[in-house]
N, C-alpha and C positions, 0 to 999 in steps of 0.2 A: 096797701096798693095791690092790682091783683086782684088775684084771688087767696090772698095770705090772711090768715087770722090770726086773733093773739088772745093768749091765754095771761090772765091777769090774778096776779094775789097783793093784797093789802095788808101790810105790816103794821099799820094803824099810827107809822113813825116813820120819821125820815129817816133813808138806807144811803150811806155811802160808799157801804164798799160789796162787794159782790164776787163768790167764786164757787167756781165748781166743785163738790164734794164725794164721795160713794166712789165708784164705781163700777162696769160693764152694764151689764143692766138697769142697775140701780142705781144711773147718776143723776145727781142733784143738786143744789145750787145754795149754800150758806150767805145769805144777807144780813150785813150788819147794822142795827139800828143807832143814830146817834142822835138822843134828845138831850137837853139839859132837863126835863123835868126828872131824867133817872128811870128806872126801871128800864134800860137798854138789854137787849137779846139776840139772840143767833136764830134765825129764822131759815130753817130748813124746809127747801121749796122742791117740790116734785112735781113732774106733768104724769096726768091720767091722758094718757094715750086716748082707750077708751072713751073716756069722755071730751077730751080734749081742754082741759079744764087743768091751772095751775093748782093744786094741793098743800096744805101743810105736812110735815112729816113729824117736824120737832117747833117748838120752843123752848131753847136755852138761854139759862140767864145766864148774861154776863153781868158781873159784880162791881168791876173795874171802871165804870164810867162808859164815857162816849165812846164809839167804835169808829177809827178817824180810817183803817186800815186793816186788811183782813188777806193771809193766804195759804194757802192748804199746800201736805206733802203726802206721803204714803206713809205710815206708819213703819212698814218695814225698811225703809231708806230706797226703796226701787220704785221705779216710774209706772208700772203698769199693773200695779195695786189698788187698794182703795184709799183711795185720800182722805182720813179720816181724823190726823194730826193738822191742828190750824194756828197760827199763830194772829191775835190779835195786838196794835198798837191804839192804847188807849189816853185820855187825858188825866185820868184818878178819878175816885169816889169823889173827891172835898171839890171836883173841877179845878181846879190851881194846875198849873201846868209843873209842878213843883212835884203833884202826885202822879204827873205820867211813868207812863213805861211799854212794856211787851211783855205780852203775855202767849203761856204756850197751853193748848187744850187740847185734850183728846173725845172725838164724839162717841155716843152710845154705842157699841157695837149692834144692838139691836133694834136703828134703825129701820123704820119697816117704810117705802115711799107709796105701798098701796094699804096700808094696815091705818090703825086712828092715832091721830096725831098726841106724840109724847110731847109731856113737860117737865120740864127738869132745870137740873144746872149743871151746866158745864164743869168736866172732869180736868181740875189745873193739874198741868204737869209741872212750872215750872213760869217764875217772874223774873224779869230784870226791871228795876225802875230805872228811869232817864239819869238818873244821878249816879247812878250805881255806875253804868256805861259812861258816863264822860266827868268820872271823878279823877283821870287823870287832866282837865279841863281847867282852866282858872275860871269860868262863869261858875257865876253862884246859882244862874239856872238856865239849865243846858234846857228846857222848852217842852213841849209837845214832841213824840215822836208822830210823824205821820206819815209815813209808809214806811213799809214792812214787805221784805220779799224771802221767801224761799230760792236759793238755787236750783237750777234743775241739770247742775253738771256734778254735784254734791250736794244731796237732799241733808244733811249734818251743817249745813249753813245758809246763815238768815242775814240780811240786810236790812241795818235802822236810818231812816233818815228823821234829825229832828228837827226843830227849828235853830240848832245851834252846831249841827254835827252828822257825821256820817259814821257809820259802823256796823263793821262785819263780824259775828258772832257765831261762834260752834256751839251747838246743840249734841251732848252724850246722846246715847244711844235711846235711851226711854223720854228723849224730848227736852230733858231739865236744859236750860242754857244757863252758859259760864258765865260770868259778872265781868269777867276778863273781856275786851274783847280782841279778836285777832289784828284788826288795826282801825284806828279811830283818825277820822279828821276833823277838820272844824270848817265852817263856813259861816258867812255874816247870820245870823241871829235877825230871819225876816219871818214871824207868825206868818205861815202861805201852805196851803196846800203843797204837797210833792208828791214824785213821783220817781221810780225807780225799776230798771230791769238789769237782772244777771245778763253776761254772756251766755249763752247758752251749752257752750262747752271748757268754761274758763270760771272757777267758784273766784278766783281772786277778781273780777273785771266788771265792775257794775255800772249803768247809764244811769246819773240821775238829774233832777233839777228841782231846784225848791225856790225860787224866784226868778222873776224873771223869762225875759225870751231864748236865755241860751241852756244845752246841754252840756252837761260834764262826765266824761268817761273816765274815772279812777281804776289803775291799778294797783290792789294792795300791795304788789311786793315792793312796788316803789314807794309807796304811802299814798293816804289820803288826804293829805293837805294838799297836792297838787294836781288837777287832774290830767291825765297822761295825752287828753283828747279834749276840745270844745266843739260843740257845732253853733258858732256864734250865731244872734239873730235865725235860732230857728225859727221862730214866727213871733211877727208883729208885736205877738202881748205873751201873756205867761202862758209859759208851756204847762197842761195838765196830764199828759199820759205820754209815756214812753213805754216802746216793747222792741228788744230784738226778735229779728223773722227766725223761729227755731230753725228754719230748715236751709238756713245761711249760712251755716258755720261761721254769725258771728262778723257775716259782710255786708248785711244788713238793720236798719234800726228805724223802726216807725216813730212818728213823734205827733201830737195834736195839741190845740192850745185856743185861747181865747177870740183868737180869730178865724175860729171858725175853719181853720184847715185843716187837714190831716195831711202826711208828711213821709215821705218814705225815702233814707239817707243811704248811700253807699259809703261806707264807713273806710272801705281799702285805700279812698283816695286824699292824695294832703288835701286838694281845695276841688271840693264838689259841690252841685245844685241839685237838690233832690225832684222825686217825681209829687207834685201834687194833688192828691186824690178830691181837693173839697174846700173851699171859701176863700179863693180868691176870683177877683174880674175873670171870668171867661170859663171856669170850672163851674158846671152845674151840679146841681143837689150836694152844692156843700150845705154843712151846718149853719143855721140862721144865728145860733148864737156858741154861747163858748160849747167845742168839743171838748169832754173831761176826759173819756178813757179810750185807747186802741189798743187792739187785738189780733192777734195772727193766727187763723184759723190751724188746731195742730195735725190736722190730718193732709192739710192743703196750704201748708204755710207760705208758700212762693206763689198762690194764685186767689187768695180771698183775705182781707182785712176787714177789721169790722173797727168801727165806732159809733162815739153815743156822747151827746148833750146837751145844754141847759134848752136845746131846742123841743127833747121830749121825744127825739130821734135816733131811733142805731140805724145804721146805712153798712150795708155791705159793697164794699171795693171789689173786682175782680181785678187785681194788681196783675197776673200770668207775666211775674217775674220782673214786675214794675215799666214794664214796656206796651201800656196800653189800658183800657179800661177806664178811659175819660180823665185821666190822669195829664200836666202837661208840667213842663220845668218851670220851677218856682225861685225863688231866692234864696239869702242863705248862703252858709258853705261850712266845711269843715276846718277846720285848723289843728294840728298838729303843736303843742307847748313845747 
């Protein structure tokens, strides 16, 4: 629209998950391929300024099957590093949801994003399979894990959701993660995409949803089998992406889902209606069909959101604080368990 162009690279395979990798100058974007014919990879994407033109950097094999989830930390455990440690959740080599787990990688250091494009394979530091994590579990198959998060309030721990459980895991210092993990819950056992975000200043305190229209806020010190928070009926049909606003401390939480809306929740209050950015009656330039992922811009987190879906569309929000930007009150609310 505009005068905006777009810079395009083709991975030659479907990408479900997407993040940002490198950093300062050299930041880049890790796409994860998920086919079932196999030969899945980490497809490291850079822009030539210059030319204006999306680049390859890498090709890395991943070995592990489908890539259902994918997200990056700093290697040294600090946020303004390079993100170079990734954590993928995959389904297994044999595809059985029996071979899933989570996997931990580290990339080349001698990525070059103007240099010719490397191939390789990915540096394991470090597996948990789905069984290993919910063998305190009576199922005899805890699923697919399908999302995977880093904290960013303690880069030393990672959040699994699978299709049977939830669980929060510490990662040692060199990436390996513990088989333990720090606390595990269960949930009904529904194959569905999910989604999940930390607190932003809290490692114990995760958003997540894995069917369905509602959200569930878990705090581990109370456990994971109940969660501390619902936001019933956040939309219509199944929620696909949730993210708290980093620069909320935690008061905010975006949420998007099949209906096409994107969704922005003030979390301080027992029963609240959030601001609606997009697809419902009277909100223009929502998404025509399911919204999968939102985003909170990290430099501008309280005045730009982004989303993206099955429309072929990302749409930038100007939320400035959720009080404007063609946003109007939508339905929903929170609840307090």
């Amino acid at each position: 629209a505009g005068g905006a162009t777009m810079a395009t690279y083709d991975c030659d395979a479907p990408v479900r998950s997407l993040v940002a990798v490198g950093g300062g100058d050299a930041t880049m974007f890790a796409a994860g391929t998920q086919t079932i014919r196999g030969g899945n990879a980490v497809h490291i994407v850079s822009h030539d300024r210059d030319r204006d033109v999306a680049r390859c950097a890498a090709v890395l094999t991943h070995p592990d099957g489908e890539i259902w989830s994918m997200d990056a930390r700093c290697s040294d455990g600090g946020c303004g590093g390079v993100r170079d440690v990734i954590a993928t959740a995959f389904d297994g080599v044999d595809g059985t949801s029996r071979g899933g787990g989570v996997a931990i990688w580290r990339l080349p250091p001698s990525l070059d994003p103007r240099g010719d494009p490397t191939r390789g394979d990915l540096a394991r530091v470090g597996t948990i399979r789905s069984s290993d994590l919910s063998s305190d579990l009576s199922s005899d198959d805890p699923g697919i894990p399908r999302c995977v998060r880093w904290s960013p309030a303690d880069p030393a721990v990672l959040a699994v959701v699978a299709d049977s459980f939830l669980a929060i895991v510490r990662v040692d210092a060199q990436g390996a993660p513990d088989p333990k993990p720090i606390a595990l819950g269960v949930h009904p056992g529904v194959p569905s995409p999910s989604c999940a975000s930390f607190h932003p200043d809290e490692p114990h305190v995760v958003a997540a949803c894995v069917a369905g229209p509602d959200v569930h806020v878990h705090d581990a010190r109370a456990g994971l089998d109940r969660p501390s928070q619902t936001i019933r009926g956040a939309h219509a049909l199944q929620v696909r992406g949730v993210e708290y606003d980093p620069g909320a401390a935690g008061a905010r939480l975006s949420t998007c889902g099949d209906d096409g809306a994107t969704r922005t929740w003030d979390v301080r209050a027992s029963v609240t209606k959030p601001v609606t950015w997009g697809g419902d009656a009277g909100v223009r330039d929502g998404h025509a069909h399911w919204a999968w992922c939102v985003a909170h811009n990290p430099e501008y987190p309280d005045r730009l959101l982004a989303s993206c879906g099955g429309d072929g569309a990302v749409r930038l929000w100007r939320t400035d604080g959720c009080g404007g930007g063609g946003g109007k009150d939508g339905g929903g609310g929170v609840w307090n368990d």
